[in-house]
C-alpha positions as CSV (number, residue, x, y, z in Angstrom):
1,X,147.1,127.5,132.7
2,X,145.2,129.8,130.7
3,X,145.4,127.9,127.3
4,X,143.5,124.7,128.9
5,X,140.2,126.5,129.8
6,X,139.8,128.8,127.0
7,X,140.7,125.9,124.1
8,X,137.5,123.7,126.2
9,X,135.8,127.3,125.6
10,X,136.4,126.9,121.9
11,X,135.6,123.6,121.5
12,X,132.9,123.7,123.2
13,X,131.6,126.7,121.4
14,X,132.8,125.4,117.5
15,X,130.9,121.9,118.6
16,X,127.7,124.2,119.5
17,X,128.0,126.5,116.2
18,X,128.3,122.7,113.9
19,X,125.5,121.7,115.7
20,X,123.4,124.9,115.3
21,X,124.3,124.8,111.7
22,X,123.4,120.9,110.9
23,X,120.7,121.3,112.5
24,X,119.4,124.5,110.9
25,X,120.2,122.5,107.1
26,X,118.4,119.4,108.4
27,X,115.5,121.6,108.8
28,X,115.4,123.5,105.8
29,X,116.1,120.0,103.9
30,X,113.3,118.4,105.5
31,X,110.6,121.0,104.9
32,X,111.8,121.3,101.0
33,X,109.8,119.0,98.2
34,X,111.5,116.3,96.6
35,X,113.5,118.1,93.5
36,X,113.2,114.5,91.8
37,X,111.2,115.1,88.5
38,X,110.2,112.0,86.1
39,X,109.9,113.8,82.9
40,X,107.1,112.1,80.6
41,X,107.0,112.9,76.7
42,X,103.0,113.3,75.3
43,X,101.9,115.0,72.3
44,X,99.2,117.7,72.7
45,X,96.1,116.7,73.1
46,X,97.0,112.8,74.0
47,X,96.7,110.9,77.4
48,X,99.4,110.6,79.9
49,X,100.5,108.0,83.1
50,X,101.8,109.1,85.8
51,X,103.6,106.4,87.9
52,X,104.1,106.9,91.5
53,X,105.9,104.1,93.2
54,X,105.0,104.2,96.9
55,X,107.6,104.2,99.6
56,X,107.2,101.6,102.4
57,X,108.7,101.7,105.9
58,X,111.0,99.8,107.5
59,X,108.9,98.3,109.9
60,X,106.3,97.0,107.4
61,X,108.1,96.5,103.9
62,X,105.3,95.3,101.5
63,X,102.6,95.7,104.0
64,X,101.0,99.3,103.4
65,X,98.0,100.8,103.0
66,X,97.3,103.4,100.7
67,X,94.8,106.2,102.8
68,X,94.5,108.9,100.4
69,X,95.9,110.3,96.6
70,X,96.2,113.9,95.8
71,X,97.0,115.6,92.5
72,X,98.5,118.7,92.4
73,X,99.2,121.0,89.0
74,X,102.9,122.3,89.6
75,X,104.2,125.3,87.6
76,X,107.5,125.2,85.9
77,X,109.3,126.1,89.0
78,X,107.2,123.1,90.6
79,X,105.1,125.2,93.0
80,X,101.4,124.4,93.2
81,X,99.3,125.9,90.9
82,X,96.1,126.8,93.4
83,X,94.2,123.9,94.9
84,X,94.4,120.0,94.1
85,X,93.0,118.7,91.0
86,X,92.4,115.2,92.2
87,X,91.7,113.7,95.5
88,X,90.8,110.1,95.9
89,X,90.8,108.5,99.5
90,X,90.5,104.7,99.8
91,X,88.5,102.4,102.5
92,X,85.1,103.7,101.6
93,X,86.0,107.6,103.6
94,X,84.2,110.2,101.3
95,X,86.2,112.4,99.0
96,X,86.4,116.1,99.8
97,X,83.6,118.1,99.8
98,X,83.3,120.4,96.8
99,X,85.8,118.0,94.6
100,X,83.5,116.3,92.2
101,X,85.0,113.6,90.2
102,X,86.8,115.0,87.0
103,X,86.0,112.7,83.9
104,X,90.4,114.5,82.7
105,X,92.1,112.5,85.9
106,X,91.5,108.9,86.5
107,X,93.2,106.6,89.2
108,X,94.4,103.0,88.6
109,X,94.0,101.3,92.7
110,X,97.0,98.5,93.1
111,X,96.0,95.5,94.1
112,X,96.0,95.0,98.3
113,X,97.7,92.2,97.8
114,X,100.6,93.5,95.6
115,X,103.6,93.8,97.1
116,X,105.0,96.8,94.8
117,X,102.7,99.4,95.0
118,X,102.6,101.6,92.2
119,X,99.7,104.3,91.9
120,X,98.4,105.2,88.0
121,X,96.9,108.6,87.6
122,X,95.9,108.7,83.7
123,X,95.7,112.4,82.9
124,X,93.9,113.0,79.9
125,X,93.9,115.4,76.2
126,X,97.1,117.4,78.2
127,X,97.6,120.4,77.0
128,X,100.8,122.5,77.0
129,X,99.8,124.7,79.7
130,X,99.8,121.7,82.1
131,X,103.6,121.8,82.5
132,X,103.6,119.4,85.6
133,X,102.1,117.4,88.9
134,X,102.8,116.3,91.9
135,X,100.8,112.9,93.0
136,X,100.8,112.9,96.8
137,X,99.9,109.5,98.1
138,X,99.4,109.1,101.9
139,X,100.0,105.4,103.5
140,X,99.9,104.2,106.6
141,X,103.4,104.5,106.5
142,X,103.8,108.0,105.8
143,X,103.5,110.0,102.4
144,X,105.4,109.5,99.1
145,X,105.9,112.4,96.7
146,X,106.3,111.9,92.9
147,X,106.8,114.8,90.5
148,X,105.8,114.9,87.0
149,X,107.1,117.5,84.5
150,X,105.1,117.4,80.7
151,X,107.1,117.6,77.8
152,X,105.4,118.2,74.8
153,X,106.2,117.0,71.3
154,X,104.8,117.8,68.1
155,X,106.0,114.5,66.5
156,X,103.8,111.4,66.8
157,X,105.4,109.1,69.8
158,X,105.4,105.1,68.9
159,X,104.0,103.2,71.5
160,X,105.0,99.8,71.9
161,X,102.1,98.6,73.7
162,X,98.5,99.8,75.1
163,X,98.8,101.7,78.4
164,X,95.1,101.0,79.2
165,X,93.5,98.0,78.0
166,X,90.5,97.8,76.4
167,X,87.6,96.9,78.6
168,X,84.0,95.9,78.1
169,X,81.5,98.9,78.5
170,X,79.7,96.6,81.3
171,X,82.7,96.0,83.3
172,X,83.9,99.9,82.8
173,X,83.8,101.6,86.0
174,X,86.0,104.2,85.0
175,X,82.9,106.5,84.2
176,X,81.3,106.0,87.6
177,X,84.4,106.6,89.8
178,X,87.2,107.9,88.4
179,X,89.0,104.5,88.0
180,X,90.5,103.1,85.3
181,X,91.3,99.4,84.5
């Protein structure tokens, strides 16, 4: 009669040590960064584009708003490297205090209206020393996460078509708030 208690004793207390353990990796998985890097090829000194397409929910596929875009430099182990470069927030809220608009990082907006949303960040002369970013874009819907790693070549790349078209210097607003076209 013994064996039938103590095997519901086991079972019970293997089910509780699986559960203990998922849930313990769940955690630890859920507070770790996305490990998903696009690697982008610029030579020294040139302009890059770094493409973050933004996640929607389930609930409201194609129908997000984007609240708020943050720039972060990451070090080759793709930890922060001190404080944000970049913050842009959207729907006329004011930018942080303190973060003045840097003429080196420039933000292409999607269109409201477009149902992929991809946000630009043109990043430009990079240097070696910036080995990566992280572009943090905060919706409605919840955050998406992109990481950038830099690498550098000393070759000349061919391009097979302008990233950033050529605009008129009247319609440029680039200068006056960190935009590009």
């Amino acid at each position: 009669m013994e064996k039938g208690p103590n095997m519901a004793l086991v079972f019970s207390l293997s089910t509780l040590m699986f559960l203990l353990i998922t849930g313990m990796e769940t955690s630890n998985s859920l507070n770790q960064r996305s490990e998903l890097k696009q690697v982008i090829q610029v030579e020294s000194g040139k302009d890059a584009v770094l493409d973050c397409s933004v996640k929607f929910s389930e609930e409201s596929p194609g129908n997000v708003n984007i609240k708020q875009v943050v720039l972060w430099r990451l070090d080759q182990n793709g930890d922060h490297k001190g404080e944000p470069v970049f913050i842009y927030k959207y729907n006329n809220q004011p930018s942080e205090p303190g973060m003045p608009l840097n003429p080196k990082y420039q933000l292409s907006m999607p269109p409201a209206n477009e149902k992929d949303k991809v946000v630009s960040l043109l990043v430009k002369e990079t240097q070696p020393e910036e080995e990566g970013y992280e572009c943090v874009v905060n919706t409605d819907s919840g955050n998406t996460n992109c990481n950038f790693m830099l690498k550098f070549t000393d070759e000349p790349l061919i391009q097979e078509a302008s990233v950033v078209p050529e605009v008129p210097a009247e319609h440029d607003s680039s200068t006056r708030t960190g935009l590009f076209p």
